[in-house]
VMD Tcl script that draws the C-alpha trace (Angstrom):
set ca {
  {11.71 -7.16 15.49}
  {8.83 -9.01 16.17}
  {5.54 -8.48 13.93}
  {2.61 -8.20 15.70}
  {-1.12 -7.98 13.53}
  {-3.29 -8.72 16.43}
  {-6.73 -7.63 15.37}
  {-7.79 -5.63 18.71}
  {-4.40 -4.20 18.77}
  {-5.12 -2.90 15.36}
  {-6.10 0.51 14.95}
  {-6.20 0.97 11.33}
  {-8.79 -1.91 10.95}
  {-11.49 0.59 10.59}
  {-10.18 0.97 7.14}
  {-10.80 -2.09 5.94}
  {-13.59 -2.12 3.19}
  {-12.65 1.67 1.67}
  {-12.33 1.86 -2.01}
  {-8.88 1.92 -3.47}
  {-8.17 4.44 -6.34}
  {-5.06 4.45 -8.94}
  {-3.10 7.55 -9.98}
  {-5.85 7.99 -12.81}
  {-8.69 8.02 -10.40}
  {-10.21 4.67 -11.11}
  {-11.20 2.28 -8.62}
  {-8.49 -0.81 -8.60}
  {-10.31 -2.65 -4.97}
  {-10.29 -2.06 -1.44}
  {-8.65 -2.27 1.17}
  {-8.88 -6.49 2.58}
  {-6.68 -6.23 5.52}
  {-4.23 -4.12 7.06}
  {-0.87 -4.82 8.38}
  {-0.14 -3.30 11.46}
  {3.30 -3.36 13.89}
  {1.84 -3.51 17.28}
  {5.73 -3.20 18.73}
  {6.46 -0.28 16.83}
  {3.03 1.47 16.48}
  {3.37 1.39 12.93}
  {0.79 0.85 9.89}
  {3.29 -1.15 7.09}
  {0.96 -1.96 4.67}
  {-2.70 -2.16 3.18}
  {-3.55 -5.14 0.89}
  {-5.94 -4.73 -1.74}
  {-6.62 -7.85 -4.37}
  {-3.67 -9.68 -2.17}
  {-1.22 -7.26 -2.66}
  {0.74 -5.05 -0.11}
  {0.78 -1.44 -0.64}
  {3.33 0.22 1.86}
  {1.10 2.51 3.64}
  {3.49 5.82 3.55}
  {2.36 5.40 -0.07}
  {-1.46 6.08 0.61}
  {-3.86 8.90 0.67}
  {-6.28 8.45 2.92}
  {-9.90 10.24 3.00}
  {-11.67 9.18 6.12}
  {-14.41 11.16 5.24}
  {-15.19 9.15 1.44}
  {-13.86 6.21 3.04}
  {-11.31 5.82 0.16}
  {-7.68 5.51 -0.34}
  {-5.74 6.74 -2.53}
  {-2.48 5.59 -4.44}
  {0.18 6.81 -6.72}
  {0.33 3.87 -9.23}
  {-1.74 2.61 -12.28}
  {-3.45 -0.90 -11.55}
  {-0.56 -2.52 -13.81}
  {1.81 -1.76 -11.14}
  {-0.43 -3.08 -8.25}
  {-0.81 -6.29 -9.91}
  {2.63 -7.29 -10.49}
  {3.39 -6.17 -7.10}
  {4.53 -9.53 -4.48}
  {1.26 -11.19 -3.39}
  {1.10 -10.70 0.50}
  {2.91 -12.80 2.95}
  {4.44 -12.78 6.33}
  {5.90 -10.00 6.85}
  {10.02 -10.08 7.21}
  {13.04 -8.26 6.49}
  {13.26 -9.78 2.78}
  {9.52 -9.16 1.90}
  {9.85 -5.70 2.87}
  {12.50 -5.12 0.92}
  {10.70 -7.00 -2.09}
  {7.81 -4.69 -1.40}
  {9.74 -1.66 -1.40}
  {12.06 -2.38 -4.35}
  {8.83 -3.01 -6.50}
  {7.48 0.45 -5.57}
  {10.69 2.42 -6.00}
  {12.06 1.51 -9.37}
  {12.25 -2.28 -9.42}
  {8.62 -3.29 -10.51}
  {6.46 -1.18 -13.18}
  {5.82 2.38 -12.39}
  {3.71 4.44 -14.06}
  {1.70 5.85 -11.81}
  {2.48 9.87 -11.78}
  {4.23 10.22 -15.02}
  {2.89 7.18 -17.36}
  {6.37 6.11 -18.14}
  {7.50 3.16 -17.07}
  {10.92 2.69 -15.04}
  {11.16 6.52 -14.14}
  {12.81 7.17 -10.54}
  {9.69 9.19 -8.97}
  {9.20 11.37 -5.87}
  {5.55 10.87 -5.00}
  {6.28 13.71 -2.27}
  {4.04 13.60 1.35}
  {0.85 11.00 0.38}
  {-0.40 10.36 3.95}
  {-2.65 12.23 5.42}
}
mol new
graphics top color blue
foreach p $ca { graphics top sphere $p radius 0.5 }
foreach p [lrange $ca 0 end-1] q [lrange $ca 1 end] { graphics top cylinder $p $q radius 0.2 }
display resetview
């Protein structure tokens, strides 16, 4: 599949610039770009401070322009720093959220398998 982030294709560009908040509430950035599948119609990530953040994971409030995710800013940091987009980054990017990479962000215990349940919104 090819990726497409063509900026006038992009829809979700309007988010760049809202504030990102952690599990605990506190502000960890904002959004810097997003990554958008023109092919498939599909928003994949949001990078804040160079890191992706799949975007199923976000809570988004249009209204406070702000985003919000399910991890502590421990957990966004060690996440993969962005980069072309591909089968094998993907997978990097998801492993880290799901159990491979520090996870605290719902239950403040690190390596717990957790079910973050529906985030977008």
């Amino acid at each position: 599949m090819e990726e497409a982030n063509h900026r006038s294709d992009n829809p979700y560009t309007q988010m760049e610039g809202y504030q990102v908040l952690d599990a605990s509430g506190e502000e960890v950035g904002e959004i810097e770009d997003t990554v958008y599948d023109a092919p498939s119609d599909v928003l994949k990530y949001v990078v804040v401070r160079g890191r992706p953040i799949p975007a199923e994971r976000i809570e988004v409030d249009a209204e406070k322009q702000s985003a919000s995710v399910p991890f502590d800013s421990a957990t966004l940091e060690a996440a993969p720093r962005m980069e072309e987009p591909s089968g094998a980054f993907d997978e990097a990017v998801r492993d880290h959220y799901e159990g491979g990479g520090v996870d605290r962000g719902r239950t403040g215990k690190e390596g717990q398998d957790l079910d973050p349940g529906p985030l977008c919104s």
